[in-house]
N, C-alpha and C positions, 0 to 999 in steps of 0.2 A: 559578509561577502556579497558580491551585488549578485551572484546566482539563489543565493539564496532572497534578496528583496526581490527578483523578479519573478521566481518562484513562486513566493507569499499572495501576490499579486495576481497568481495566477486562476482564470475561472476552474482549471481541472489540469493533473496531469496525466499524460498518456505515455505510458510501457509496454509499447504493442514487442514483447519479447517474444522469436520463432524457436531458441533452445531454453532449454531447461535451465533457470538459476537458481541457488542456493540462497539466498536474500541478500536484495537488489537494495541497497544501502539508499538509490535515489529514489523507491517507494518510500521508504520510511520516511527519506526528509521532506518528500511533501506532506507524509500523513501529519508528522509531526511539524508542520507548518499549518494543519487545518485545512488542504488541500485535496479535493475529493481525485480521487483514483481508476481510471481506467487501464486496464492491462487486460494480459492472454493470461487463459487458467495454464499454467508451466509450472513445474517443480514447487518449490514452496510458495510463489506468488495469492495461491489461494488461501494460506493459511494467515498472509497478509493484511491483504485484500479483503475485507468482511461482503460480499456480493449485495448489493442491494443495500445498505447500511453507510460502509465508508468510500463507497465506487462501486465498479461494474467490471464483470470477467467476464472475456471472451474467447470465441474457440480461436484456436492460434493460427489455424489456417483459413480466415476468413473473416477478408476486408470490408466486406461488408456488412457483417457484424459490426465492426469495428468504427465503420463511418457512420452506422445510422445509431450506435453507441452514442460517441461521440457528440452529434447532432442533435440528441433527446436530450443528453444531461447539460449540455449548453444553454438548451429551453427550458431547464427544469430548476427554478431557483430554487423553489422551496427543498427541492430534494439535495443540490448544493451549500444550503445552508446545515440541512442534517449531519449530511457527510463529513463538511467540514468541523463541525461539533462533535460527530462519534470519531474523526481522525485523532482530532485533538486529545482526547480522552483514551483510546485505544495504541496508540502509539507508545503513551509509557509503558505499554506493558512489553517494548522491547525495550524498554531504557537500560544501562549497565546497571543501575542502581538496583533494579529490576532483576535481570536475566542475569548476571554477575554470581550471585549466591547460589543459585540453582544451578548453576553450569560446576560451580566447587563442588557443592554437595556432587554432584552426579560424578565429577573425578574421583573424589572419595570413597565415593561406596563402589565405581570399578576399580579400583586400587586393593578393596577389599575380597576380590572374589577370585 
């Protein structure tokens, strides 16, 4: 899909999210594109997001956080290169392949209780 080649291509994606989400489907496909990460700490996005590792979390009400975020990791190849290497690698660990068996089991055993 060409969202996803412009994506690939991209130096960083930014998720500046003001409500709380459940997991933001367009984190993951940048992680799992190798594309380092900037978003707000909201709802599950930090459990996402490795802070300082695959991207950067910031506070959700405050843009300029956000800018001078933003602005550091833009100058920051080497850190860019990291990111996109532990996205690469961190990402499977939502893959179905992955998370799929663990969600069974977890029906099962409350099926049992």
């Amino acid at each position: 899909m060409i969202r996803f080649a412009v994506l690939k291509k991209s130096d960083i994606f930014i998720h500046p999210a003001r409500n709380p989400e459940a997991c933001p489907t367009s984190i993951l496909e940048a992680m799992a594109l190798g594309v380092p990460v900037i978003s707000t700490k909201l709802g599950s996005i930090p459990e996402l997001v490795i802070n300082g590792k695959g991207g950067y979390l910031v506070s959700p009400n405050s843009p300029t956080d956000l800018a001078a975020r933003i602005s550091s990791t833009l100058c920051d190849e080497m850190f860019k290169s990291q990111a996109r290497a532990f996205n690469l690698q961190w990402s499977c660990e939502f893959d179905i392949s992955h998370v799929g068996p663990k969600i069974i089991d977890l029906y099962k055993k409350a099926s049992l209780m």
